[in-house]
N, C-alpha and C positions, 0 to 999 in steps of 0.2 A: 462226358463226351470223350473218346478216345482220340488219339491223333487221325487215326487213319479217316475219322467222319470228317474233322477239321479240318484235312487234306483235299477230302471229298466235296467238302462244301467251297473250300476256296477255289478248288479248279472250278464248280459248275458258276461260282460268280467272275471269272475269270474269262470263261467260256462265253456269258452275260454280253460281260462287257465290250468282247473283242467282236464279237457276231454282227454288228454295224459295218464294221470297215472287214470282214471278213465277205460279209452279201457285196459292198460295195468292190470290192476286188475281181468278186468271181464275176461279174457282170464283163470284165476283160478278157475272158474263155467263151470256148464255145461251150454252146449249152449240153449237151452231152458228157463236157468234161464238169460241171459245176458241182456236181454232186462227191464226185471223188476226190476230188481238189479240196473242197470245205471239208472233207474227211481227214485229207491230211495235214491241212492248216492247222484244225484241230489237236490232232495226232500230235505236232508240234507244238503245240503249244502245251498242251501237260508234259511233255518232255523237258520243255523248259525249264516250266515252272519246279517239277521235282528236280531236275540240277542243279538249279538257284539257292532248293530247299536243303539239299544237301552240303552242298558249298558254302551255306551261310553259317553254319556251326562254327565257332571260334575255337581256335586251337588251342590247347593249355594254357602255352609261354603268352598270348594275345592275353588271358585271363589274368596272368599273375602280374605280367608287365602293365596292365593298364591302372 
């Protein structure tokens, strides 16, 4: 399994999990906007998630000092 499938699968269980309170949200729009809106909920949320992923690498001196 290469990273990028690992990456692939954790966003769509990511995606899983957040899609409860993401329907529950859009029920607060009009219905016309619902569909675009969860689009970019979405959108945001793998945006996150690859920031988090990149940001979470530990720095050299973090390695050596620990």
């Amino acid at each position: 399994m290469t990273k990028e499938d690992c990456c692939t699968k954790e966003i769509k269980e990511i995606l899983v999990l957040f899609e409860p309170k993401i329907r529950k949200t859009l029920l607060q729009t009009a219905v016309q906007d619902r569909e675009d809106l969860a689009q970019e909920m979405r959108l945001k949320l793998i945006e996150k998630y690859r920031n988090i992923q990149f940001n979470k690498a530990p720095k050299f001196w973090d390695l050596v000092n620990f």
